[in-house]
C-alpha positions in Angstrom: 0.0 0.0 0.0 1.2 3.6 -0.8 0.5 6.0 1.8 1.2 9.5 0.9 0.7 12.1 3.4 -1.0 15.8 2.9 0.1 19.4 3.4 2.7 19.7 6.1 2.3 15.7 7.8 4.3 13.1 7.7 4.3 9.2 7.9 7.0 8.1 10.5 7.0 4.4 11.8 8.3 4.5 15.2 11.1 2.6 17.0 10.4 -0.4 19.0 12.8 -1.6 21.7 12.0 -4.6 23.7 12.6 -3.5 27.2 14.1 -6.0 30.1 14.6 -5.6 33.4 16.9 -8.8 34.8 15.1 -11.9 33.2 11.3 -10.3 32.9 10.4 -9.0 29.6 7.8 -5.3 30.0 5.4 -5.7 28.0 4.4 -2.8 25.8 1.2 -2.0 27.8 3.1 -1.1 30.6 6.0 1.1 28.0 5.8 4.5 27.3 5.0 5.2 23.6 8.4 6.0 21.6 9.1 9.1 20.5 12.0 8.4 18.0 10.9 6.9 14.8 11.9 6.6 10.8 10.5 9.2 8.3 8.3 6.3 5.7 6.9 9.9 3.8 6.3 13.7 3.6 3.4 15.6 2.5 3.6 18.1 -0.3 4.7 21.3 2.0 7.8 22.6 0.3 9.1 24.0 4.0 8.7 20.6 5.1 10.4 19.1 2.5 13.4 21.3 3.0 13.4 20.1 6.8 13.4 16.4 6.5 13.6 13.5 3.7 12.7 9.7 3.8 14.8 7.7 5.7 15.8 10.3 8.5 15.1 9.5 12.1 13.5 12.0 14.1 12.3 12.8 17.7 8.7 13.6 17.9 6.1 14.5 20.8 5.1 11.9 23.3 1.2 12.2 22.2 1.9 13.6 18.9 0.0 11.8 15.9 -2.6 9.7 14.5 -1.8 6.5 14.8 -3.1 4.3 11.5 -2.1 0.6 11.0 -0.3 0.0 7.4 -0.1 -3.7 6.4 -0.2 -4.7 9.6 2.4 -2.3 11.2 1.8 0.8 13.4 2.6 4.3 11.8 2.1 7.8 13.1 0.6 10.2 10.6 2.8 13.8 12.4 2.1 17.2 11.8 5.1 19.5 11.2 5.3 21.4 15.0 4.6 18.4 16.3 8.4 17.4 14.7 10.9 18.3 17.8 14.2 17.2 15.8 16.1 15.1 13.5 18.6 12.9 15.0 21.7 11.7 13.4 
């Protein structure tokens, strides 16, 4: 499925990093949501398209985005200030 995000969003699937403490595994109930994830696409907002590309990992706010479910896997749909950096 293609997923091409509007105006000044984009599609970022986020990081997910099994957490254990000793020999018990947290399951992600009890996790916070991650805030770092991979850039999938950018809307069509030429400002935002000079910020970040596909590819690029960025930090994002904890409650920021719509989450949608793409074949199966958990994406964020993020608006532009909603963006905090890009981490390299």
């Amino acid at each position: 499925m293609n997923v091409q995000p509007l105006d000044d969003r984009v599609l970022v699937k986020p990081t997910v990093e099994e957490e254990k403490v000793g020999s018990i595994i947290i399951p992600d109930t009890a996790k916070e949501k991650p805030s770092i994830g991979e850039i999938i696409a950018v809307g069509n907002d030429e400002e935002l398209q000079a910020l970040v590309k596909v590819g690029e990992k960025v930090l994002f706010g904890k409650y920021a985005g719509e989450e949608v479910k793409i074949e199966g896997e958990k994406h964020l749909l993020i608006t532009r200030s909603d963006l905090l950096a890009k981490i390299s």
